[in-house]
C-alpha positions, 0 to 999 in steps of 0.5 A: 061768761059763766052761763055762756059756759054753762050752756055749751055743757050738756046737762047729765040725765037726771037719774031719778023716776018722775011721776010725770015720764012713768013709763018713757023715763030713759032708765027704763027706755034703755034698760028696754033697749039694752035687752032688745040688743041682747036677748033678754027678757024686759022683766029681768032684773039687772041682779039676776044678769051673769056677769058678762051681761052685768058688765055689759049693762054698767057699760051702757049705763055709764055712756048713756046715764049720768 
């Protein structure tokens, strides 16, 4: 019974770089996706978004990260 719970829940993305996703980790895919959607450029750091945008990207991560 336990594991038939289990498998109905979806399981949280793993917040972490594996060596094995380098490039396609979905940190870096939405990170990707969320400047794409608001004209930033891909080598900007999350620190140095204003704090419209910061609350913007913390929304994104929050739905899409767990």
């Amino acid at each position: 019974m336990f594991r038939e719970k289990q498998k109905n829940k979806p399981r949280p993305v793993d917040n972490s770089v594996s060596d094995s996703t380098g490039a396609y980790d979905l940190r870096f895919l939405l990170w990707r996706q969320f400047c794409s959607q608001n004209n930033i450029p891909v080598d900007t750091l999350p620190s140095q978004l204003n704090a419209e945008q910061k609350d913007r990207w913390e929304q994104m991560k929050s739905k899409r990260l767990r």
